[in-house]
C-alpha positions in Angstrom: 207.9 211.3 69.9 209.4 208.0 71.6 207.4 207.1 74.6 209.9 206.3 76.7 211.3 210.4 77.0 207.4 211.8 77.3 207.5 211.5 81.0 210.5 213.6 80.9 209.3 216.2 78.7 206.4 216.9 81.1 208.8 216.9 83.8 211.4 219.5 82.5 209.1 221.5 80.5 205.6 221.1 82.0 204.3 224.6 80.3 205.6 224.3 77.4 203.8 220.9 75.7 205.2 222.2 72.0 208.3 221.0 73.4 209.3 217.7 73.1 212.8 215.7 74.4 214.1 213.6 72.0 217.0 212.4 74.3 219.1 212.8 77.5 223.1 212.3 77.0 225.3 212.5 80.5 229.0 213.1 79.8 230.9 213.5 83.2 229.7 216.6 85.3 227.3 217.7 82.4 224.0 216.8 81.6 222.9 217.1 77.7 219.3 217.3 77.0 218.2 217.1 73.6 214.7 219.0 72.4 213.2 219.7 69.7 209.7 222.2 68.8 205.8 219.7 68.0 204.5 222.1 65.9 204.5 222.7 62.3 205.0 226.0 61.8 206.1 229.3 63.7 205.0 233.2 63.1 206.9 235.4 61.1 208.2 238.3 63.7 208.2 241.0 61.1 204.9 240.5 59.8 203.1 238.0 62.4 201.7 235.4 59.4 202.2 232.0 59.8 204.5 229.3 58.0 204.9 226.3 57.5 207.2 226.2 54.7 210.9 225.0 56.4 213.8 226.4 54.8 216.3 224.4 57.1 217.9 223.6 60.4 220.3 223.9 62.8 220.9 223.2 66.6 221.3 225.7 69.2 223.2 225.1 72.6 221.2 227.4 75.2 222.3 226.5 79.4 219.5 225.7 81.0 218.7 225.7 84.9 221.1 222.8 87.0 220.3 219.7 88.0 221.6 218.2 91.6 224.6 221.1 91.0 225.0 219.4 87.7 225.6 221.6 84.6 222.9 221.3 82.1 222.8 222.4 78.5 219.7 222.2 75.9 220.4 220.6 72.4 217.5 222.6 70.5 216.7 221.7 67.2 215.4 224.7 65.7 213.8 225.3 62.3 214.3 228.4 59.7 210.8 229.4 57.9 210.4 231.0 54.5 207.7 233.7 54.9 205.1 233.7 52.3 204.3 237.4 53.2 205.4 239.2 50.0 205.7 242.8 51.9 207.6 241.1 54.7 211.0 242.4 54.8 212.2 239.1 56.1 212.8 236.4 53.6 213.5 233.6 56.6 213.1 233.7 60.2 213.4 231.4 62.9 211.5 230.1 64.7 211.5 231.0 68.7 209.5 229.1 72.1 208.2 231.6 73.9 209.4 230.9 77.6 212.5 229.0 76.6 214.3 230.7 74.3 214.8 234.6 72.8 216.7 235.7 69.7 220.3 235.7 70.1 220.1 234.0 73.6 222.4 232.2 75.0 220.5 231.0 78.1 217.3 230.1 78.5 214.5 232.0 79.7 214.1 230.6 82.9 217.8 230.6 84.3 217.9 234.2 82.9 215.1 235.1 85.3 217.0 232.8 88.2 220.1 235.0 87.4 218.3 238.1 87.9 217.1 237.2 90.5 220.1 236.3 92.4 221.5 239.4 91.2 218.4 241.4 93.0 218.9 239.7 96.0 222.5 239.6 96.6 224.3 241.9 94.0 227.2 240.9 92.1 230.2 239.3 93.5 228.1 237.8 96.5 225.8 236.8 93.5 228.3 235.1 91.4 229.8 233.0 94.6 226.2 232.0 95.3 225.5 231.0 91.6 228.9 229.0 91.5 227.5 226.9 94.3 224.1 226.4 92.5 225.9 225.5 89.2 224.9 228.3 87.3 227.8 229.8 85.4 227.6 233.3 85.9 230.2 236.1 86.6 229.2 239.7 88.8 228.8 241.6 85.6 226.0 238.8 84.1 224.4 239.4 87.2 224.3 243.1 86.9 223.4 243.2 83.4 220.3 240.8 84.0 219.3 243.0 86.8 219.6 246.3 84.5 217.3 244.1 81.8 214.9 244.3 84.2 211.6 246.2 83.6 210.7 249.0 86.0 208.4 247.9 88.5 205.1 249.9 88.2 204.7 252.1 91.0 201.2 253.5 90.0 200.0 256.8 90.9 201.7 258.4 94.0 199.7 261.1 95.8 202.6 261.3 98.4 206.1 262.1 97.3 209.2 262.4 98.9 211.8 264.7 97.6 215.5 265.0 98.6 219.3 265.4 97.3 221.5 262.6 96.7 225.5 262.9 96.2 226.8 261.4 92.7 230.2 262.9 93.4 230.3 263.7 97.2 231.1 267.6 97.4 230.8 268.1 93.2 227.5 266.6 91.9 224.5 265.7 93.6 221.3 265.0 92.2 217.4 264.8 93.2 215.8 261.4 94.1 211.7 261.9 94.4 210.0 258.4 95.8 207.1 257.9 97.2 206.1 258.5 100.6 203.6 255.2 101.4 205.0 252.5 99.7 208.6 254.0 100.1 209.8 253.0 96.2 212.3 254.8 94.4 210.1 257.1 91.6 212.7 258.6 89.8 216.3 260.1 90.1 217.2 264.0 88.4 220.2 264.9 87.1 220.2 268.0 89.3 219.0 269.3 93.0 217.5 272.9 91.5 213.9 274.2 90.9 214.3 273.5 86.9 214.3 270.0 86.9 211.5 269.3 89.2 209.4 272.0 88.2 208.5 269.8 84.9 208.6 266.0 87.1 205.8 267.8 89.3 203.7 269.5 86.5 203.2 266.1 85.1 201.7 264.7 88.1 199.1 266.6 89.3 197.4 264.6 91.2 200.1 264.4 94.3 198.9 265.6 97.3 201.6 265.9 99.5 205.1 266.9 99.1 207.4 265.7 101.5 210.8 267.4 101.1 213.8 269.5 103.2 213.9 272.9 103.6 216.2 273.8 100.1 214.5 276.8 98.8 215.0 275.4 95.4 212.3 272.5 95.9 210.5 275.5 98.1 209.9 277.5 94.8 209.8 274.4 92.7 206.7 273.1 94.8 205.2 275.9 94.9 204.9 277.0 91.2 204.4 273.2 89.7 202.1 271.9 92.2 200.4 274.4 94.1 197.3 271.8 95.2 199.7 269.9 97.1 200.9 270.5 101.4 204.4 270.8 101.5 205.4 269.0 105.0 209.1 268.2 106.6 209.9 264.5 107.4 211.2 263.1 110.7 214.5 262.7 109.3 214.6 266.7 109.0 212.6 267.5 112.0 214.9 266.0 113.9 218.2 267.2 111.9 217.0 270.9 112.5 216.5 270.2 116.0 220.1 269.3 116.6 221.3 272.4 114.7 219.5 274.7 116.7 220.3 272.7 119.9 224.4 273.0 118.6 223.8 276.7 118.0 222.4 277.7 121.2 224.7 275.3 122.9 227.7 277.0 121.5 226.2 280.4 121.8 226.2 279.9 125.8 229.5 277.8 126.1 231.1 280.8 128.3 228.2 280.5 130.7 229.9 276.5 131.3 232.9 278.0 132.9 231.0 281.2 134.7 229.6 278.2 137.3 231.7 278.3 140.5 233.5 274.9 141.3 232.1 272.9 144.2 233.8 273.0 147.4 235.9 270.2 148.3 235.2 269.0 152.0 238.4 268.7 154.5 238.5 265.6 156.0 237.6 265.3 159.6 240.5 264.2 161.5 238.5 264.2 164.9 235.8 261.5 163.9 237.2 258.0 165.2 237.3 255.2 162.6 235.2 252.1 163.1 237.2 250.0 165.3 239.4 252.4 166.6 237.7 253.8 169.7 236.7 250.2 171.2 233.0 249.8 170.0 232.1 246.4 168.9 232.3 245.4 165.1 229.8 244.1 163.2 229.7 239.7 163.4 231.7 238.9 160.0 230.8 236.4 158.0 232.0 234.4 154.9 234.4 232.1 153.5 237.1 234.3 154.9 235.9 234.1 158.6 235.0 230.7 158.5 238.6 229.6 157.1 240.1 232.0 160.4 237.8 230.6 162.7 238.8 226.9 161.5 242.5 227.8 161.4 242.5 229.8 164.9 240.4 226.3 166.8 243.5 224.3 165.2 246.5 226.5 165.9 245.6 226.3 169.4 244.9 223.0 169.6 248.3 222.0 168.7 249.7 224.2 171.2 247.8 223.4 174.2 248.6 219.5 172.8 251.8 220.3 173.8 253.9 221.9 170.3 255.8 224.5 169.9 255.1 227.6 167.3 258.1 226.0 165.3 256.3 222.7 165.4 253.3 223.8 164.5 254.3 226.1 161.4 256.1 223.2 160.2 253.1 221.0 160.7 251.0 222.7 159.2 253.2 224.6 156.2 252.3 227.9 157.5 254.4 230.9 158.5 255.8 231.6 161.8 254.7 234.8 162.0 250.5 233.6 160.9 251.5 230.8 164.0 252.6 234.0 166.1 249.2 235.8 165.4 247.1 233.0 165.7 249.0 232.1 169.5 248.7 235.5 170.4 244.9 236.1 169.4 242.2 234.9 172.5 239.4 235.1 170.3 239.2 234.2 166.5 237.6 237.4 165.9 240.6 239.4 167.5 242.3 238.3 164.1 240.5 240.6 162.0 242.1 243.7 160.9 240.2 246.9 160.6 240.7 249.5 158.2 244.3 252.1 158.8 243.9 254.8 160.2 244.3 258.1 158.0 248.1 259.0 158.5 248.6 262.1 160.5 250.8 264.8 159.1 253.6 265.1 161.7 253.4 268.4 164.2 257.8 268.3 164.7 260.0 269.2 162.3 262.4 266.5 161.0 265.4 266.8 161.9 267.6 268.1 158.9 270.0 264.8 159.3 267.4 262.6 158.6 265.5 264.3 155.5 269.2 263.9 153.5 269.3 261.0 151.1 272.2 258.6 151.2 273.4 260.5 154.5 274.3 259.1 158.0 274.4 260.7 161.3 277.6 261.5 162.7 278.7 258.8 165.5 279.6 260.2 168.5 283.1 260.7 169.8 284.0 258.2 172.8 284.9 261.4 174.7 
């Protein structure tokens, strides 16, 4: 191998020594790495002995992870071996790196398990706009696939299930999801929400303990015959959902008893109690931005006038109103200014007279006789 690419074979491939760069070729936006495999022979797959006897050649383009957003592709030279095993089915095979590259792959091993990932964590179209910003070529339905390549995680032995319905086809098919009840994963999913298919599910693990389901009669009966070791408890999902269907029922049960309650009585109002301010007692001192401003504006209305102005004069001095001038003469004190609250208006003890209740009508002018 040429010295000057070893540094950058330990860099881009630093657990796989057998692999060796033999080049690096940048064309525009893409980065071409070329590679090729140390060793001198490979394992047969069918058989597992080894050769070194090479039958031929060829390259193989796999995308590998980007660099700086930059696209990156792998120029692999790979090898084809003759197997020496006479019962091996397999005349040639070629030969694979374990961690880089699988048969019939397209991508290598390690943006494969980036794609998954991405796919895990953020689904498919969200996915595919995330990986178009990395530089990973990917559409929603790569992502999906990688993440339905995926193993099943192991989930060990549950002594704690969980058992409920699930709708496939709200209001047509629903199903039975069972997971378990400490570590809260996902155990397995039935094709149907009766006693017959978890009957079998729960006779082959006898060792749960406790059986965490809703009140369905089917998983009653299905509990009770597969796994009769096991306390059968309600979560607080279902304690709580029966407690509102019992409160709803005895609610509506008693609804007449709402309207049986006589109404309040509604107080008259008092006519005889004087309103503050009304029957001469002193208000309370006011105080604000409000009084302040009529106190400031009271001290200099009259100080114009006993300067010698008129009310016209001052109005027009001071851009206000003849009629605020007018109050402001009239009023001794500043506080005199302040308005209480109306009085309540009184309904009227005399009939009106019939002239006067007539829309659009005038009374009759008398005659000069």
């Amino acid at each position: 191998m040429s010295q000057s690419w070893s540094w950058l074979g330990a860099l881009l491939f630093p657990s796989l020594p057998q692999v060796e760069v033999v080049g690096v070729e940048v064309s525009g936006p893409a980065v071409r790495i070329g590679a090729r495999v140390a060793t001198a022979g490979a394992v047969c797959p069918g058989c597992g002995a080894w050769s070194e006897q090479v039958h031929g050649s060829y390259r193989r383009f796999p995308s590998d992870l980007p660099s700086c957003g930059r696209p990156v592709t792998l120029a692999l030279l790979v090898r084809r071996f003759v197997c020496l095993e006479g019962s091996c089915p397999r005349r040639t095979f070629a030969e694979q790196v374990p961690g880089l590259t699988r048969r019939h792959g397209q991508v290598t091993e390690r943006q494969r398990t980036a794609v998954a990932g991405l796919g895990l964590a953020l689904a498919g179209r969200a996915g595919a706009r995330m990986s178009a910003l990395l530089g990973i070529r990917a559409g929603r339905s790569t992502l999906l696939r990688r993440v339905m390549d995926l193993p099943d995680p192991d989930t060990g032995v549950p002594t704690a299930v969980g058992v409920d319905d699930f709708a496939l086809r709200k209001g047509h098919t629903y199903g039975t999801v069972i997971t378990n009840s400490v570590t809260h994963q996902v155990l397995d999913l039935l094709p149907e929400r009766d006693a017959a298919v978890l009957t079998p599910w729960l006779a082959g693990h006898p060792q749960i303990e406790v059986i965490c389901r809703d009140r369905a009669s089917a998983y009653a009966e299905a509990a009770t015959h597969a796994a009769p070791q096991a306390l059968q408890v309600a979560d607080r999902y279902h304690l709580w959902a029966n407690l509102v269907r019992a409160i709803e029922r005895v609610v509506t049960a008693h609804r007449a008893c709402l309207h049986a309650q006589p109404a309040p009585p509604v107080p008259e109002p008092q006519w005889e109690t004087p309103l503050p301010g009304t029957s001469g007692e002193e208000l309370p001192e006011p105080a604000g931005q409000l009084a302040d401003r009529r106190r400031a504006n009271h001290a200099l209305a009259h100080e114009l006038l006993v300067g010698g102005m008129s009310q016209r004069e001052v109005a027009r001095h001071l851009g206000w109103s003849r009629n605020t001038v007018r109050r402001y003469a009239g009023a001794a004190r500043w506080q005199d200014m302040r308005q209480g609250p109306k009085a309540p208006r009184r309904p009227s003890s005399t009939p009106t007279s019939p002239t006067c209740c007539v829309v659009g009508r005038r009374p009759a002018a008398r005659s000069a006789g």
